[in-house]
Every structure is written in C-alpha cells, then in structure tokens.
N, C-alpha and C positions, 0 to 999 in steps of 0.2 A: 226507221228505228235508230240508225246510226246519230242522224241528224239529232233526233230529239236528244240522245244521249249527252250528245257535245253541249248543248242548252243548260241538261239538267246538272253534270258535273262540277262547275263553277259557282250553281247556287248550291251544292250540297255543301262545298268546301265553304261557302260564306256562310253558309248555318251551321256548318261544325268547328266552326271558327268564332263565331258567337256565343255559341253555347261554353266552347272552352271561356273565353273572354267573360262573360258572363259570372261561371265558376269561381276562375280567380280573382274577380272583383269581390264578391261576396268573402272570397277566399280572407281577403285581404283585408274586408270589413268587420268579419265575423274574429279573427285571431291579430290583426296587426293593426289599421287606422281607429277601429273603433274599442280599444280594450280600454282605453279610458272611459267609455261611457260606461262601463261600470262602475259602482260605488268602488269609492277606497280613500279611508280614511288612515291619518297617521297621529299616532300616540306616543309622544313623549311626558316622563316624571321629571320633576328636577326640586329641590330641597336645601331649602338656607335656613341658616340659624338666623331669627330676628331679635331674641332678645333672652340672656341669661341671667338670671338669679340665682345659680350655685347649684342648686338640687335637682332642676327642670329646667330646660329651656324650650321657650317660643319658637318652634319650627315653621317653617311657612311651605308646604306641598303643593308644587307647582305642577297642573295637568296642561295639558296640551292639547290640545285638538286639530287637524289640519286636513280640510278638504284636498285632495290633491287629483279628482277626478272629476270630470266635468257633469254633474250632477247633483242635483240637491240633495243634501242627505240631513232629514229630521229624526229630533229623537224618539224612539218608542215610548208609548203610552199604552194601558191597558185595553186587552181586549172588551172588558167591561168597567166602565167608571164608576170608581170608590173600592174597586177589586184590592185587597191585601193580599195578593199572593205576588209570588215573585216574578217581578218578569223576566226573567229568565233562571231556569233550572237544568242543572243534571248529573249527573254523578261524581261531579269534582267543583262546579263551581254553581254559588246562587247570587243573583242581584235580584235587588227592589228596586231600583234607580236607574234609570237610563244611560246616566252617571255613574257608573259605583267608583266608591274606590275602599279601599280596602289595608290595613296596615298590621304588621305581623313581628312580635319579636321574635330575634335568633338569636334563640340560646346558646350558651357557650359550652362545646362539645369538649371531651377530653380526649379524642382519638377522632382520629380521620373518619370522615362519612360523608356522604353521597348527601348534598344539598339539595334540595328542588322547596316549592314554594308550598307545596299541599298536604309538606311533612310541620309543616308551621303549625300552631295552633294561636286562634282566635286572642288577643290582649282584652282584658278588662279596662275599662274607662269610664270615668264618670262625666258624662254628657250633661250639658247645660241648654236648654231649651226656651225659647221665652214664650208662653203662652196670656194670652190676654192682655200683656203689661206685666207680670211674674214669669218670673224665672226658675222652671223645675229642673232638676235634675236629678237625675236617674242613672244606676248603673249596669254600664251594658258594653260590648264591645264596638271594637272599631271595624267590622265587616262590611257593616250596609251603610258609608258616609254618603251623603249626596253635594257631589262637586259641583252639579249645577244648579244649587238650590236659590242661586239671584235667579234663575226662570222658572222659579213655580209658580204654577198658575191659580192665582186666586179664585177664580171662578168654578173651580172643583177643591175646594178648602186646601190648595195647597201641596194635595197628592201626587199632581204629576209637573211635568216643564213642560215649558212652551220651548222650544228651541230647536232649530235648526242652522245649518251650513249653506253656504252657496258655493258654488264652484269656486275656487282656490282661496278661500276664506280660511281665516284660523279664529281660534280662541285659546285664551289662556286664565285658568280657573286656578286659584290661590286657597288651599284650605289651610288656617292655623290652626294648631295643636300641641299645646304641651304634653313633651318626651324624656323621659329621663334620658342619660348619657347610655349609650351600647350600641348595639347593630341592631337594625330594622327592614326589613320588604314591605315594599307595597306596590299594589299590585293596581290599575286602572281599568275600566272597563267603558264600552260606549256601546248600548245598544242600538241598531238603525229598524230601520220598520222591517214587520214580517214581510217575507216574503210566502207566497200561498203553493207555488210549484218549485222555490230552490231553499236555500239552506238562508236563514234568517239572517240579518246584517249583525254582524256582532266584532267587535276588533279588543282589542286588550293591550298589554304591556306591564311589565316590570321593573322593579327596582332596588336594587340594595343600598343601602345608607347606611352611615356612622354618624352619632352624636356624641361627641369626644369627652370629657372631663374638663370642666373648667381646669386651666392651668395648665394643661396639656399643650405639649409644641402642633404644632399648627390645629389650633382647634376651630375646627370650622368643617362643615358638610362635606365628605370626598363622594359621590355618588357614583354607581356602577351601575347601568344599566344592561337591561337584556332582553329580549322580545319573550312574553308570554302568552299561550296561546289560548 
C-alpha cells in the first residue's frame, strides 16, 4: 500500500499541476493575449471650413473609422431587406444608417448650464437629393446623414452599405455641408452586426465645433472633442 502511494503522489502532483497550468493559460487567453479578438473599433470627427461666401460656409465633416482589433468588423444591415425602421433604437438615441452622423446647434445660453448632447434639439436643413437625373429637395433635419453613402449597395435600391473593416484598416468619410457661423455638435455613430447572446456592436463619438464670422481673428475650425456613448 505504501508502495503504491509513493507511484501515485508524483502523478497527482503532475495533474494538479496541469490542471493549475491549464487554468492560467485560458486565464491568460480569455482576459490578457486574446482581448483583442474582440471587435474595437475607434471614432474620430474632425471639421474644416472649405469655402466662405459671407453668410454660409462649406464645412467638410470628417468621420473616421479605425479598426484597431484584429477582426473583421462589417456594417449592420437590416434584419429584413427594404425594412424602414431604424436600425438602431432606444431611449436617447436613433440611427437608420450603419453610418449616422448626426449635427446639432448650440444655442447660446445666458447663464451657466450643464451641457451634454441630448439637451440639443434636432436643426432644420434643406437636403438636396438627386433622384433619376433631378435633383429634389426636401426639408428635414440633420439627424439621420449617411457618412457611408459611397457604399450603398445598388442591388437593394440603395438602402443599405456594403462595407466593412479588416483588421487594422481605417477609413475616412468627408461629408459637406453648408453652416452658418456659431457653435455646433455632432455626434458619429458605427453600427457593427447583431450580436444574438451579447450586447450589439455599436461605438459613437462626439464633437463640438465653431464656425467663426467671416472677418473674425482666426477664423477657421478650433474642434473640441469628447467620447460619446
């Protein structure tokens, strides 16, 4: 009995030596070497004046997009093709675009107050569209802009992108817009495909901007960014 014992202690200790080993390899996989195999995407705004005429000027809204985790990450499309509903909704924010982006004036307060982005309300704008060879337009706000609208896909008249990221890939989407001179937000959004058991891909970002008054000492874009969630 003794004998056997002396056999058996050595392999106990190499299988509980494995199994530790084991552990913290997983350990190490699940929270430390492999946390970049999750999606993670990075969103920056940025915003130039391209061209003034006195009244208005040509701003150019610069999105960003930046894989920086080693996974493909495409953009959402609807659960059913040709669906008008948003693809993403909930009590503070709505996108139709996989893309949104979104622009908000910030009125001018005469006493101190507590900024955030959702005390904004929605600006009027008149959108120019080209449909057939004509050009309509229509007036509506600037909530639902689609930044990635060079990858809409023909093949579903247009409603959704084709597009996606490869592991450390970027893009950068330019939308122009005439602004009058004041302060503005806007706000970015990327959505990434459902997820069926975790919390949907979805990343954002913020911006505050100035469009200064022709004739003003340095007049040109000062941008303030700030993570929006």
């Amino acid at each position: 009995m003794h004998e056997s014992m002396t056999y058996l202690d050595p392999i106990l200790r190499i299988g509980t030596f494995l199994i530790l080993a084991m552990g913290l390899f997983y350990a190490i996989l699940r929270f430390g070497l492999k946390r970049e195999r999750f999606s993670f995407l990075n969103i920056t705004i940025d915003a130039k004046v391209m061209h003034d005429v006195g009244q208005v000027k040509l701003v150019s809204i610069l999105v960003s997009v930046e894989n920086r985790g080693d996974t493909r990450i495409k953009a959402r499309r609807p659960r059913k093709r040709g669906a008008k509903k948003f693809l993403y909704e909930d009590d503070w924010d709505q996108c139709m675009h996989a893309g949104t982006l979104q622009i908000r004036p910030i009125p001018i307060e005469k006493e101190p107050l507590f900024f955030e982005w959702y005390s904004l309300k929605p600006m009027k704008a008149k959108i120019s569209r080209g449909d057939t060879g004509r050009n309509n337009t229509t007036e509506e706000n600037l909530e639902q802009i689609n930044y990635l609208y060079e990858f809409e896909d023909p093949k579903v008249a247009y409603r959704e992108v084709d597009f996606w990221l490869e592991p450390k890939e970027s893009y950068i989407a330019a939308v122009p817009i005439w602004l009058r001179p004041g302060m503005y937000c806007t706000k970015a959004f990327f959505l990434g495909p459902r997820k069926k058991y975790r919390n949907d891909e979805y990343w954002s970002h913020t911006m505050i901007f100035q469009v200064k008054v022709a004739g003003s000492p340095n007049n040109a874009i000062q941008p303030t960014t700030f993570r929006g969630g």
